[in-house]
N, C-alpha and C positions, 0 to 999 in steps of 0.2 A: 227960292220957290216956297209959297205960301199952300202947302197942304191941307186946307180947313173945309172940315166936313160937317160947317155950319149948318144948319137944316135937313140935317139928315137923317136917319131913324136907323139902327143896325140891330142886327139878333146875330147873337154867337150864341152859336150851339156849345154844349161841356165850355162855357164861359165863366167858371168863378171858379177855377184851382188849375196850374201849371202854366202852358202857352194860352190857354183859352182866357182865363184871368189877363193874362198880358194885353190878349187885343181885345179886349174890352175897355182895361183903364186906359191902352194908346189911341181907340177911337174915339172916347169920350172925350179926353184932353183935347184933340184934333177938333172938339166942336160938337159932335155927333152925339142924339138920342141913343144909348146904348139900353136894349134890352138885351138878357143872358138866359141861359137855361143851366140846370144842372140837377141831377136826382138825389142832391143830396142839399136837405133841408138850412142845416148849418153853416153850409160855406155857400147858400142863396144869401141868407140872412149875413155871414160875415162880412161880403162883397158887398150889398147892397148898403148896409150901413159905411161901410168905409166911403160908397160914392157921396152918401148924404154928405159927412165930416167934411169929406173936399170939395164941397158944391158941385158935384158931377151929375149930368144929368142922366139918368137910370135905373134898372133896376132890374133884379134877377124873380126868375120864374122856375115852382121846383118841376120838374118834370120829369117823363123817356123817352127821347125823342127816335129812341126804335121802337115805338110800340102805336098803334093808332091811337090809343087812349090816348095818350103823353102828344101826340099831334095834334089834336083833335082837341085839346085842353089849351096848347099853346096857341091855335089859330083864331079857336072861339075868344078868346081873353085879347090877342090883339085884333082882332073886328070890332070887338066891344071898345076897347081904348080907341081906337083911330091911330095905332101907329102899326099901320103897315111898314115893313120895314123896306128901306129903298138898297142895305147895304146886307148882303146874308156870308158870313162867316161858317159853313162847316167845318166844326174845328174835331167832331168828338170822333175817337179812334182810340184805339188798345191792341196789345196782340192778346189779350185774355188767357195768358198762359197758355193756348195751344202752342204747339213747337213742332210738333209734327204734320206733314204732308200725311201719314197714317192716320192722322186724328181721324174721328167719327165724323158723321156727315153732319148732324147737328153741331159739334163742336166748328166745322166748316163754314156752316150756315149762322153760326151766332159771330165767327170774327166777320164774315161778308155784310153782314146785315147791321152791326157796330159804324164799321171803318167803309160800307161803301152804299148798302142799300138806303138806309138812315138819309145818307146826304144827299140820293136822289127823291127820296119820299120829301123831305124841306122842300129841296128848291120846286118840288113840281104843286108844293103847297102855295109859294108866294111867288112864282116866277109871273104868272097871270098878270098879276096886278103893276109888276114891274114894268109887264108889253105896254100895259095899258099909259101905265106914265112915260112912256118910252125913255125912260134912265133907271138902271139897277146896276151893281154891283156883285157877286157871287164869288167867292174867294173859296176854293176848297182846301184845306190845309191836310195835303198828303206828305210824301215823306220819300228821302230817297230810295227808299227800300220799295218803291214804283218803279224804279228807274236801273234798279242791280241788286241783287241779292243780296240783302245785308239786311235779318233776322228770320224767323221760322217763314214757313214758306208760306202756310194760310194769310199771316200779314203780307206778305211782300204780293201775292198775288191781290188781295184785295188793296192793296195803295195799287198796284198796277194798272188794275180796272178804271178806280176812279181819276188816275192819271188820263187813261184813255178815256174816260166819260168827258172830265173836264175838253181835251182836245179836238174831240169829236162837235160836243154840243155848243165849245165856244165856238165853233166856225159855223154852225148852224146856226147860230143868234149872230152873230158878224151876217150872214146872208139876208136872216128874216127879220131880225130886229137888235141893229147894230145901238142902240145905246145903251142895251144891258149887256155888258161885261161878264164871261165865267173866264177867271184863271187859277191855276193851283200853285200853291207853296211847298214845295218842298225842301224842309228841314232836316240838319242832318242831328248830330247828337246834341241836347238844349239838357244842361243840369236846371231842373225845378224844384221846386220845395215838395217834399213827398213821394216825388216822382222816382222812375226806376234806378236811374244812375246814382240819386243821392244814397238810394238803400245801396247798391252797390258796394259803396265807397268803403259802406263800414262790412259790408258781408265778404266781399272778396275784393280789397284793395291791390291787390298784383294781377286779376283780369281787368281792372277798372287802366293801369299804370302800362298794362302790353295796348291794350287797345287804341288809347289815346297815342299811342308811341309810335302802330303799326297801322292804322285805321285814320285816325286825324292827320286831316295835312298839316293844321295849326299847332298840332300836340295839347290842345284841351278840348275842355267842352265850352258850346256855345253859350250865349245867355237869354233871356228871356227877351232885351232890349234890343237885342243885335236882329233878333225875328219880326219885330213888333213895327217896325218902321216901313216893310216893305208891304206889310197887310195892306196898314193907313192909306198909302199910296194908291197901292190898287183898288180902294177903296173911295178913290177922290175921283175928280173929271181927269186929271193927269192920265189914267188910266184907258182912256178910248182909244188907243189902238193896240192893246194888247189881247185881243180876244183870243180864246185858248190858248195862252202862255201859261209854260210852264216854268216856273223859277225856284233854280236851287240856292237853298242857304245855308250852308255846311261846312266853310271854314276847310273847301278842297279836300272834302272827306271823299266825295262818289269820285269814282274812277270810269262812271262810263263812259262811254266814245264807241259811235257806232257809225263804222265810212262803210259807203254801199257803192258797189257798180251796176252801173243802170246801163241793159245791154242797149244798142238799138232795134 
């Protein structure tokens, strides 16, 4: 199977550091115009340099893509280019150190508006122009903690929501306008460079050693490469009939299973 997503234009959102860096350099290899975002000036500029080096076509954009500025900058700028993107990655998500269901309503409203509002303000940016070509791609990259409780509850309720966003509106586009594709990815534990688990490792190595032990079916953490492959996919024509699928990648970490009786 030849996955090549020759002529294609993508925007990942938080695209140049952890999982987001991954499916940008795996969509560009795959063919694909990759454009990136990220609020952070240095690793726009490290990323996009490294695509030069490898002859990859793209390039990163600093931005926030929670904020209407930081929208508003990123859509003016590809109207001006002519790469509307045909492929949209929401990749950007954090638990922002809240932990608590107690948290403040603002603390509430900044993880929801991160991990779930952010990704419907995108798509309702470029979906338009998707109908119009009637072929898109929409990949939300939530997490199993949408799917079973596994971290603070602000995160887990906001991957929930977008879990249901994503399944809601993919069957809404499967009725109205079946060539654009929304499905979501959910990842279980991915060690990245920077990222939470690698600080772990050194802050507290015997939660990092119960978890993987008691938590992981595989007994590690995932990798960058093992996530990056099923984006690409859903990202290609391969993908027309998956409209609101949700797909885990966690190495039989989630444990959920939910049998229901349907009376008559």
């Amino acid at each position: 199977m030849d996955v090549s997503l020759l002529g294609r234009t993508a925007l990942v959102t938080g695209g140049a550091r952890g999982l987001g860096r991954g499916f940008s350099l795996a969509l560009a290899k795959s063919g694909a115009r990759v454009i990136f975002t990220s609020r952070d000036a240095i690793e726009v500029k490290a990323l996009s340099d490294e695509f030069a080096k490898t002859n990859l076509v793209g390039y990163g954009i600093q931005c926030d893509v929670t904020s209407q500025d930081g929208l508003t900058k990123l859509q003016d700028h590809l109207n001006e280019s002519g790469h509307q993107p045909d492929i949209l990655i929401n990749n950007v998500g954090h638990t922002l150190g809240v932990q608590t269901p107690e948290a403040s309503y603002q603390d509430w409203l900044s993880v929801l508006k991160l991990n779930l509002l952010s990704h419907i303000e995108v798509t309702n940016r470029f979906l338009p122009e998707m109908k119009k070509r009637e072929w898109g791609r929409i990949v939300n990259i939530t997490s199993i903690a949408g799917l079973e409780v596994s971290g603070p509850a602000p995160f887990n309720c906001a991957k929930a929501a977008l879990t249901a966003y994503t399944r809601s509106a993919g069957r809404l586009l499967a009725i109205e306008n079946p060539g654009v594709v929304m499905t979501a990815v959910a990842p279980g534990i991915v060690e990245t460079p920077g990222g939470h688990w690698e600080s772990m490792k050194s802050l507290n190595p015997e939660h990092v050693v119960a978890y993987l032990t008691h938590r992981a079916g595989i007994k590690r953490f995932g990798e960058i490469d093992e996530i990056t492959g099923i984006v690409v996919f859903l990202s290609s024509n391969f993908a027309s009939f998956f409209h609101g699928a949700i797909i885990q990648v966690d190495g039989g970490q989630s444990r959920s299973y939910f049998p229901h009786t349907f009376l008559d």
